[in-house]
N, C-alpha and C positions, 0 to 999 in steps of 0.2 A: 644024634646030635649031642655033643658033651656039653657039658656044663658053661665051658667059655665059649664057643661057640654059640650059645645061646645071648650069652653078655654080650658078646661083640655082637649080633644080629639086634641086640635090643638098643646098644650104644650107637650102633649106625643108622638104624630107625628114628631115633632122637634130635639126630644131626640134622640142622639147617641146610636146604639146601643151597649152593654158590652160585647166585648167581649175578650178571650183571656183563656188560660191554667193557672190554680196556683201556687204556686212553689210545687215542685217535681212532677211533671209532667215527665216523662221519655220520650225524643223524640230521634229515631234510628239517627244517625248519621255511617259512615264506619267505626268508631273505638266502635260500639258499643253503649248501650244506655246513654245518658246525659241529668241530670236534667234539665230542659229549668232556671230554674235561673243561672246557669254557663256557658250558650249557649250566644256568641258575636257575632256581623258580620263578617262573612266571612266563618263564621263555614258552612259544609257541611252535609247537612243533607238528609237523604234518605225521598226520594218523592214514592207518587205510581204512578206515569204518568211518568215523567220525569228523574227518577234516582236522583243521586246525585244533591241536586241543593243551589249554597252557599246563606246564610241566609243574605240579604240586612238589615235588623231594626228588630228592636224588639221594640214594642208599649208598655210602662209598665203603668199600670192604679192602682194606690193606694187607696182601699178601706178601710175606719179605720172602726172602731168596732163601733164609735159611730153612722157612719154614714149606715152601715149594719142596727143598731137597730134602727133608726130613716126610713130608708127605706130598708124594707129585701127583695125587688126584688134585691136588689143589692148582695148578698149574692153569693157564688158561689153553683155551683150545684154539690153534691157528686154522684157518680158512684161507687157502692160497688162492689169488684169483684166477676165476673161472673153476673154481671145484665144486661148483655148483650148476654150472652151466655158462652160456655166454652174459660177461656182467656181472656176476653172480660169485662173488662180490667183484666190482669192479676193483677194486683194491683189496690188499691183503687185511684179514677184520680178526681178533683174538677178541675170544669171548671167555665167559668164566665158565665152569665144565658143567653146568648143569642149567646153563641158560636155554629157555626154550627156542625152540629155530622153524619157523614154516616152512619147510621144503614140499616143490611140484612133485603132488605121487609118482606120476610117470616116472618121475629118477629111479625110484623104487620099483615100479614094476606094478605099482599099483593102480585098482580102479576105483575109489572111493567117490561118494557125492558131495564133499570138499573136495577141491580139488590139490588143497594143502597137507600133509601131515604136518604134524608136530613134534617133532624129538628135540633131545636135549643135544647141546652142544659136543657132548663125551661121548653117546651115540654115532652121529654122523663121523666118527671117527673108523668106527667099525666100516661103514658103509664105503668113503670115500678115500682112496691114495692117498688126495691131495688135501685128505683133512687131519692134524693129528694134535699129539700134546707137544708144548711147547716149552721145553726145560729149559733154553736156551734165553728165556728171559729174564732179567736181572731183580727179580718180584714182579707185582704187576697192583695195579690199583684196579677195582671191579665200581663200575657206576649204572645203580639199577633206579632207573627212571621212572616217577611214579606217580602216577593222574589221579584225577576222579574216581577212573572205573578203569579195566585193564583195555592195553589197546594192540594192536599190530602196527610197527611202523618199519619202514626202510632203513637201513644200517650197511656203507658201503654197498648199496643193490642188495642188500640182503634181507628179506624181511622176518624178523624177529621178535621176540612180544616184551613189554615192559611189566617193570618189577610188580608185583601184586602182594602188601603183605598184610599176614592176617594176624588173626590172636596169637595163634603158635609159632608165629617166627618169631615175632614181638616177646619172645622169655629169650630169645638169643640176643637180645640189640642190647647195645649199653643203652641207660637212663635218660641221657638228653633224646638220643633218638627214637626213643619209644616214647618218651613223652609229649613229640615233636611229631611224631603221625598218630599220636591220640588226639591232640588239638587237631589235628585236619580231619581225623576220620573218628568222630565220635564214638563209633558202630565197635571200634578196635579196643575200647576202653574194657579193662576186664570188672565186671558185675561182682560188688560187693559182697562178699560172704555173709548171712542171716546166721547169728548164733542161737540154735533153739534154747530158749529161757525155761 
């Protein structure tokens, strides 16, 4: 392994990763389905573990068009409907590439004691035709949705997991927004340095 090769493997280790839903993204809420772009805190939104659980943040990540064609991993990943099976997504659903996705193992071939895997968005690409990147979009805005504690919810018939962030994303966020899920999640706050005297 050379030398940069080593840099780049440690510079893409570092990297955050993208993720979050596109807009129009349909996410269940009790009054029904709501595009995640018109989705605020406090909204209630139906979980599969938990039931009703109200939405703490919404993480919005702005991808321009320049920067999609300068880097197209950044690109979101299109879900054509039914490329997951029937429903699945009932509508066409663009996620950001490293959003996590529950898919029925059976797709896969698998026998596991979930009956769910989990892969990322840029994954299911490999797996599925009718799964791919999407260059074709004019930017995209990424909206990762974020509770109490992490949850599984439906997304276009699709079910997919909401944002989870910890201390180490939090050195990638700008200032208001790390300061803005410190207030919600105390636990995220990073621990004072002790200077030994």
């Amino acid at each position: 392994m050379t030398l940069m090769t080593r840099v780049d493997a440690a510079l893409a280790a570092t990297k955050p990763a993208l993720t979050g839903l596109a807009c129009d993204a349909h996410v269940r809420t009790p009054c029904g389905e709501r595009r995640v772009e018109f989705l605020r805190p406090g909204d209630l939104i139906v979980t599969r573990s938990d039931g009703l659980q109200p939405l703490r943040h919404i993480l919005r990540t702005r991808v321009s068009l320049a920067e999609m064609r300068a880097d197209p991993a950044l690109a979101p990943i299109r879900l054509t409907p039914r490329a997951l099976g029937p429903l699945m997504p009932v509508r066409s659903l663009a996620l950001a590439p490293d959003h996590p996705v529950r898919v029925p193992a059976h797709l896969l071939g698998q026998s596991v004691p979930d009956p769910t895997l989990r892969l990322t968005a840029r994954s299911l690409a490999d797996y599925f035709d009718e799964i791919f990147v999407d260059m074709s979009a004019n930017g995209a805005i990424y909206h990762g949705l974020v509770f109490d504690r992490p949850q599984a919810l439906m997304v276009n018939g699709v079910l997919v997991e909401s944002a989870t962030p910890d201390a180490s994303s939090l050195r990638h966020m700008d200032e208001d927004t790390r300061k803005a899920l410190e207030r919600l999640f105390p636990h995220l706050r990073s621990k004072p340095v002790r200077l030994a005297l």
